[in-house]
C-alpha positions in Angstrom: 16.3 5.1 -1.6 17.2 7.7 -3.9 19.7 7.2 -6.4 23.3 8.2 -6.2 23.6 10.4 -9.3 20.6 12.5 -7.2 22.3 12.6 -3.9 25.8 13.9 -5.6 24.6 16.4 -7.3 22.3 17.5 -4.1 25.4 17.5 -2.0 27.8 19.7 -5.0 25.2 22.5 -5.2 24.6 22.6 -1.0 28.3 22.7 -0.9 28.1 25.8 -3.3 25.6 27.5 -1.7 27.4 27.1 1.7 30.5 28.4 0.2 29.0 31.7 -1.2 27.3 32.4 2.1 30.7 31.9 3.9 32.3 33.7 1.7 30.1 36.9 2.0 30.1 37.0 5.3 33.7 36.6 5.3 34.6 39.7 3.1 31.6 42.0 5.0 33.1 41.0 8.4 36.8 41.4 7.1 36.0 44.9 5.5 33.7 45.7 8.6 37.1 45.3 10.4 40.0 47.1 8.2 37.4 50.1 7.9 37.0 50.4 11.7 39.6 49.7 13.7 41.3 52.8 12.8 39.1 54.9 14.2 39.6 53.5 17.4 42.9 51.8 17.4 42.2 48.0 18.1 40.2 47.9 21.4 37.9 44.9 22.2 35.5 45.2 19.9 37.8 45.5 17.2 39.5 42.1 18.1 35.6 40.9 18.5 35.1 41.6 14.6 38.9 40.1 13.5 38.1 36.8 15.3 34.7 36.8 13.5 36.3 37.7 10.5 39.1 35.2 10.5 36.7 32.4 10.8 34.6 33.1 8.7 37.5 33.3 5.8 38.7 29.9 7.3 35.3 28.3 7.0 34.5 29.7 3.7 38.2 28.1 2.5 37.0 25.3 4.0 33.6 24.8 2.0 35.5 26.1 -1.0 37.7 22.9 -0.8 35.0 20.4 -0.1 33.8 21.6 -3.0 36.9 21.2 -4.9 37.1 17.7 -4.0 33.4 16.7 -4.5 34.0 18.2 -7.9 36.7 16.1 -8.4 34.9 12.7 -7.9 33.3 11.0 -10.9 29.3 11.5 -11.0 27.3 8.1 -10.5 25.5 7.0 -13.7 22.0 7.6 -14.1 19.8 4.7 -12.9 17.7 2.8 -15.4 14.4 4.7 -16.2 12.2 1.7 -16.0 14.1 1.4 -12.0 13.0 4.9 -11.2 9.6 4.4 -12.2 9.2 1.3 -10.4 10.4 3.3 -7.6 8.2 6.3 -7.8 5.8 4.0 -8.2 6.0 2.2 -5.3 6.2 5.6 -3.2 3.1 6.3 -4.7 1.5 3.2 -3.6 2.7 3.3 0.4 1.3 6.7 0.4 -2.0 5.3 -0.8 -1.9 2.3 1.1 -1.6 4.8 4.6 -4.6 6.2 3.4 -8.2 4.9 4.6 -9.4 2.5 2.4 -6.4 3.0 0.2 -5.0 -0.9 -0.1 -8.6 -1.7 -1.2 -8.7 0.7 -3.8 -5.1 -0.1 -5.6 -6.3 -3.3 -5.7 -9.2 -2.4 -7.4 -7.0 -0.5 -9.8 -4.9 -2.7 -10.5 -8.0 -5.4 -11.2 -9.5 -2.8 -14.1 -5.7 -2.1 -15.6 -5.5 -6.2 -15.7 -8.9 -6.4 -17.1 -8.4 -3.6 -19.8 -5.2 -6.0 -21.0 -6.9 -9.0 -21.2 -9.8 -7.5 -22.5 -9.4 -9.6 -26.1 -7.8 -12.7 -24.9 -9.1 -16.5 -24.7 -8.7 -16.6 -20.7 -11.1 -13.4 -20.4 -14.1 -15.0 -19.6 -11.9 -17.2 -16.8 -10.8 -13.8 -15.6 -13.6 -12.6 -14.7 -15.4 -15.2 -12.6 -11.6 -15.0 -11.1 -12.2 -11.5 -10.4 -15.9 -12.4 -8.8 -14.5 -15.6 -7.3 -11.9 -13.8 -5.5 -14.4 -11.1 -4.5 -16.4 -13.3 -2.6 -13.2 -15.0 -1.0 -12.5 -11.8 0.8 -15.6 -11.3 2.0 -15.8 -14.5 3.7 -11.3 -14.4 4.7 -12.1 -12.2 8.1 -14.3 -15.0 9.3 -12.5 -17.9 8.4 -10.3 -19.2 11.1 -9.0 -22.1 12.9 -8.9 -25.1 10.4 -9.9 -22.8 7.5 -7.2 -20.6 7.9 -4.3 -22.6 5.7 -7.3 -23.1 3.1 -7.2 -19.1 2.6 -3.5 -18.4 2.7 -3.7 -21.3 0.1 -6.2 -19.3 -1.9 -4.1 -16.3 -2.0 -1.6 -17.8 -3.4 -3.5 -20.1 -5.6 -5.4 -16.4 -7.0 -1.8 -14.9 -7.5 -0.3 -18.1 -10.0 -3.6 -17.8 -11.9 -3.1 -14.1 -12.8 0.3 -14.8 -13.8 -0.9 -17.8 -16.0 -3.4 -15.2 -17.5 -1.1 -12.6 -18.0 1.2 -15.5 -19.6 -1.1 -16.3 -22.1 -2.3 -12.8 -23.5 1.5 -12.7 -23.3 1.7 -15.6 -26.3 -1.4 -14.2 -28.0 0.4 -11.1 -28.5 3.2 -13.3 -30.4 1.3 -16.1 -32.1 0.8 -13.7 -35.5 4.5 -13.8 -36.0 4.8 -17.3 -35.9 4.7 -19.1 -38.9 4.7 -22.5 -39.9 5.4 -25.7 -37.5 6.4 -23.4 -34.9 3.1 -21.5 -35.3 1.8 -25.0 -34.7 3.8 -25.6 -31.4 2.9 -22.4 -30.2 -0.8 -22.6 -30.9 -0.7 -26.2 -29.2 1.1 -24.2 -26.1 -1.3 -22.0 -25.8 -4.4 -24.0 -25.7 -3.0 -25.8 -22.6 -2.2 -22.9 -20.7 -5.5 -21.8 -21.4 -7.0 -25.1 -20.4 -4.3 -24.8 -17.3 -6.1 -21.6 -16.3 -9.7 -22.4 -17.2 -9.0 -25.9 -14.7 -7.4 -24.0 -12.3 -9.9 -21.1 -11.9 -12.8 -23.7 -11.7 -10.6 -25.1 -8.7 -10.6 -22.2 -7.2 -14.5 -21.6 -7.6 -14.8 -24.8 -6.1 -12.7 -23.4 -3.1 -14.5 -20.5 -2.2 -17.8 -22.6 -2.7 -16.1 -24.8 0.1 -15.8 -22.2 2.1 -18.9 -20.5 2.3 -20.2 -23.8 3.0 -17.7 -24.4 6.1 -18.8 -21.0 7.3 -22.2 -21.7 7.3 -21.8 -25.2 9.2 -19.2 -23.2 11.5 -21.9 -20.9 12.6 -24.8 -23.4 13.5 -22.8 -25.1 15.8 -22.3 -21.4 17.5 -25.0 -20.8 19.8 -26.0 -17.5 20.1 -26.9 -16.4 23.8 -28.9 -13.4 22.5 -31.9 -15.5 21.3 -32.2 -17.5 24.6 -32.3 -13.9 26.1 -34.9 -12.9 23.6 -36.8 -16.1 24.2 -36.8 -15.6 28.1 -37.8 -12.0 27.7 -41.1 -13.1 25.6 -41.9 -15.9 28.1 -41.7 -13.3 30.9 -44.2 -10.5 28.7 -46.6 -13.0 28.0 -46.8 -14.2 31.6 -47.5 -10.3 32.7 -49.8 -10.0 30.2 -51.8 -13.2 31.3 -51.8 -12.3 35.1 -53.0 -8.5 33.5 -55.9 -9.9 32.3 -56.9 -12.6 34.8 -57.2 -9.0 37.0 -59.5 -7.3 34.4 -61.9 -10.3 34.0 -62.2 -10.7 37.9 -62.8 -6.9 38.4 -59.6 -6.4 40.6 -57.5 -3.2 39.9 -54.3 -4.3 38.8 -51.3 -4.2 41.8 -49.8 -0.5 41.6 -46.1 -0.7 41.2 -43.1 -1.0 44.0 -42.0 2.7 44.9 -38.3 3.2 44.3 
């Protein structure tokens, strides 16, 4: 939604713009009128161009007092700049994601712009086999289903608290070197467990999608796939032709010609 400050000003200068317009055509159909009707006297036509002329003075008096009072009312304050980013940037992003492969992409994005932050922090190693954890977990989501599917909601939002413990910690790391001190102490002490928070939780989450590649390899060999009995029979039935083919060529007998249509 746009903001009100835009809107207000929007509507004052359509209001103007309507007023001038009405206000032209108000004085070219009024002097249209007083410089012909008497040539005439005042026949039809004439009365044709007063009527015209009349409203279009009432209409522009009209738009010249909505104007008046929209003037009148106190302009909306400007909305915070970091709000009208945020919502510019969300346009952005709903445009993108309406394009083909455009969710897959801001994702991506926003995966190297997290990177590039954390590039120098303690949890970036954890971050990355994040990233290639979580890679692998959306291959194998649009196959999980039935009992797996709680385990991959799970995931998600398992994946979403441990980039928000990450960001957390580069977060302190960009504030420990102004602590000094027993408070640099604490905070040091503070950041070594969220780091060892992260580091346990990322190898829980390894150990997730490891658990699922497994389930979807035991889920598909209790599948039986109706293609290879198919290509079974098909092989059983070429080899049998091919016997009774050459049990005719070693007794000397042309082979049967085949059924006409």
């Amino acid at each position: 939604m746009a903001d009100q400050q835009a809107r207000h000003l929007r509507r004052i200068r359509r209001l103007r713009r309507s007023a001038r317009r009405w206000s032209v055509l108000a004085g070219t159909l009024g002097g249209a009128a007083v410089v012909l009707a008497p040539y005439h006297g005042l026949g039809l036509i004439d009365a044709v161009w007063m009527a015209a002329a009349g409203g279009s003075v009432a209409l522009a008096a009209w738009r010249w007092l909505d104007l008046q009072a929209m003037l009148a009312q106190p302009v909306p304050p400007a909305p915070d700049p970091a709000i009208a980013a945020q919502r510019t940037r969300l346009r952005v992003e709903s445009l993108v994601n309406a394009l083909p492969g455009g969710r897959e992409t801001l994702r991506e994005l926003r995966r190297q712009r997290q990177r590039v932050l954390l590039r120098d922090s303690a949890v970036s190693p954890g971050w990355r086999r994040l990233d290639k954890a979580a890679t692998a977990l959306d291959g194998l989501a649009p196959r999980l289903a039935g009992p797996a599917e709680p385990a991959v909601l799970e995931a998600v939002a398992a994946e979403k608290a441990l980039r928000q413990t990450a960001e957390r910690v580069a977060s302190v790391e960009r504030g420990m070197g102004f602590a000094t001190g027993e408070a640099a102490t604490a905070l040091s002490q503070a950041h070594a467990a969220l780091v060892a928070q992260f580091e346990h939780g990322v190898t829980a989450y390894e150990g997730l999608v490891g658990a699922a590649a497994a389930y979807l390899a035991e889920d598909g060999q209790t599948i039986s796939d109706p293609s290879v009995g198919r290509l079974t029979e098909a092989a059983d039935l070429l080899r049998g032709v091919a016997a009774g083919l050459a049990e005719l060529r070693s007794t000397g007998q042309p082979p049967p010609a085949p059924a006409g249509p």
